[in-house]
C-alpha positions as CSV (number, residue, x, y, z in Angstrom):
1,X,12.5,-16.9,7.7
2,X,9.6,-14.0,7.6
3,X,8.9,-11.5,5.5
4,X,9.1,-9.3,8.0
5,X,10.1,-8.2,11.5
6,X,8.9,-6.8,14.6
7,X,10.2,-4.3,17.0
8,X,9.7,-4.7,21.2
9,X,10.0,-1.6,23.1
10,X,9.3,-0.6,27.1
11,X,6.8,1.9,26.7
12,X,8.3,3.8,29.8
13,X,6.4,6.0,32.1
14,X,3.1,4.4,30.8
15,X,1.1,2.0,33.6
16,X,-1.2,0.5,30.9
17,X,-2.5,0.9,27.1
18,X,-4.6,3.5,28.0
19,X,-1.4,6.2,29.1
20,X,0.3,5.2,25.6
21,X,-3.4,6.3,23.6
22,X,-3.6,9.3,26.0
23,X,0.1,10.7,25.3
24,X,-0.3,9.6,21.8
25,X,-3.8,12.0,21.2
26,X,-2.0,14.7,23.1
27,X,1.0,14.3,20.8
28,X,-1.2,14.5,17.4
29,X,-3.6,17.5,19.4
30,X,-0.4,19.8,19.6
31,X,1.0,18.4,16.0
32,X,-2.2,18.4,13.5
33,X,-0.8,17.3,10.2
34,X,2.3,15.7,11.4
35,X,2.7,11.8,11.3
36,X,2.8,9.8,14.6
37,X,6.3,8.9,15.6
38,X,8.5,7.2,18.4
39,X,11.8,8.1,18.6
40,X,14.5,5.9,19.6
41,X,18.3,6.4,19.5
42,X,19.7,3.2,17.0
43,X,18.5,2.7,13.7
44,X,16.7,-1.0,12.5
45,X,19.5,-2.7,10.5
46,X,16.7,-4.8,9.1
47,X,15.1,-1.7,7.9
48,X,13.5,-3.1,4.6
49,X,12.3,-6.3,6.9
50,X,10.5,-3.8,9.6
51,X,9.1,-1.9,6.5
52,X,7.8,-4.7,4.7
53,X,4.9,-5.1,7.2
54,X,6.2,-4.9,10.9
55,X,4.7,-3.2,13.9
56,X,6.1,-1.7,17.4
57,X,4.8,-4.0,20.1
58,X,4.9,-1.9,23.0
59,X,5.7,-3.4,26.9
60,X,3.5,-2.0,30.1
61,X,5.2,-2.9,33.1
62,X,6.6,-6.3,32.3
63,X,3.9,-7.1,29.7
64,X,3.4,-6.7,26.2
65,X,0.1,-4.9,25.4
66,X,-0.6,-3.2,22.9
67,X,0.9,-3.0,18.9
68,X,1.1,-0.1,16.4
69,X,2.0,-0.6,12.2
70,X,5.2,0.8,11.3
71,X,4.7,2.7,8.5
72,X,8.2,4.5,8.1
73,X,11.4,5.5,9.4
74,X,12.9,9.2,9.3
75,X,16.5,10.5,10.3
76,X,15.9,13.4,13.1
77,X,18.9,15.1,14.4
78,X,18.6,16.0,18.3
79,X,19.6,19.4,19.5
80,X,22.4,17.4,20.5
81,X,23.6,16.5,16.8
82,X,22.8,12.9,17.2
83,X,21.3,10.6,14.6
84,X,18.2,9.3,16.0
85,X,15.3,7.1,14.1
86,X,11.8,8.0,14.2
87,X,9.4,5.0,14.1
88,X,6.5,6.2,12.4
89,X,3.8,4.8,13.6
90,X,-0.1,4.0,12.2
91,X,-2.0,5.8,14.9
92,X,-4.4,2.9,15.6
93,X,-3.2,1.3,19.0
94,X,-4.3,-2.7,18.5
95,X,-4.3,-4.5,21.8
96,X,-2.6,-7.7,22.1
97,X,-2.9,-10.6,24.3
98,X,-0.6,-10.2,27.4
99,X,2.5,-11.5,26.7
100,X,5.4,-11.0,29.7
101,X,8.7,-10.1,28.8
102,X,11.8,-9.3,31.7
103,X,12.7,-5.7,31.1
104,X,15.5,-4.5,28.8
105,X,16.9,-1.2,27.4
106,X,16.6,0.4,23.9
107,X,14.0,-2.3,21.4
108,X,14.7,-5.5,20.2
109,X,13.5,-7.3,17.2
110,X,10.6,-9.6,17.5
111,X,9.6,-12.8,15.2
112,X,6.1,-12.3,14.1
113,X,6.0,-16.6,15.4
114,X,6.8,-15.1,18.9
115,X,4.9,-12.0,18.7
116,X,0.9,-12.1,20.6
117,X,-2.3,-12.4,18.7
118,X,-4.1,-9.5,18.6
119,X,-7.4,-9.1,20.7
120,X,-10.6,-8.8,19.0
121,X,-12.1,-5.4,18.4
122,X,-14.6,-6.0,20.9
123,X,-12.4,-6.4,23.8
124,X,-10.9,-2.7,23.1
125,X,-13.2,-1.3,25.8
126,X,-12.2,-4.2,28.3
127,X,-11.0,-3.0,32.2
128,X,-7.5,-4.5,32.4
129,X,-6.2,-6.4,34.7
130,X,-3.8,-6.2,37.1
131,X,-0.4,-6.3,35.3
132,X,0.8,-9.0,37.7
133,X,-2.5,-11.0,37.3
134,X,-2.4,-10.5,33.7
135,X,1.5,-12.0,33.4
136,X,0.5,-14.7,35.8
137,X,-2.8,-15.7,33.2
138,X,-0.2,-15.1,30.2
139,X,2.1,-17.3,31.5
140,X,0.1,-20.1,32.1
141,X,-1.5,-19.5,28.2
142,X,-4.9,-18.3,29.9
143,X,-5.2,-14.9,28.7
């Protein structure tokens, strides 16, 4: 068993890696000070495994790109009186090779064995691909 464990989560209304760093910069621009966060409705009940070294692994359009440190969880309480968990989040975005994944609601947990390597430093500044071509290359083990 690991040491620790992943989160998966759609990273909805974003096309590629480069929306998610866009929204995120905006985000920490209009809250200087404040710690990065993501937050999502249910609560990790493997809280201490997530904290002991996990990161959010965020999907574009049917493919994982992109991962982020965890660094914390904090309660927020929506204007709606709902708990809600706030993934806070390392603010360096570390691309990943493409991995596809079929879509799915709310995160699920992800096996550091089944998560994607990450991509060197030096392929930061690379064009992506086509999401579909990208799957297609992940799924054959090409990309």
């Amino acid at each position: 068993m690991a040491e620790y464990v992943n989160l998966l989560k759609l990273c909805v209304g974003a096309e590629a890696v480069e929306d998610l760093l866009d929204w995120q910069a905006r985000r920490m621009a209009e809250n200087p000070g404040q710690p990065l966060a993501h937050v999502t409705r249910m609560w990790p009940k493997r809280e201490a495994e997530v904290l002991a070294g996990g990161s959010l692994y965020w999907v574009f359009k049917g493919t994982i790109g992109a991962r982020q440190r965890i660094t914390g969880l904090e309660e927020r309480i929506g204007a709606d009186g709902i708990r809600r968990c706030a993934l806070v989040l390392d603010p360096q975005v570390i691309r990943t090779a493409p991995a596809p994944r079929r879509p799915f609601q709310g995160w699920r947990y992800l096996d550091p064995a089944d998560a994607p390597r990450d991509l060197p430093a030096m392929r930061a500044a690379d064009d992506d691909l086509p999401p579909e071509l990208a799957a297609a290359l992940a799924e054959l083990g090409l990309r």
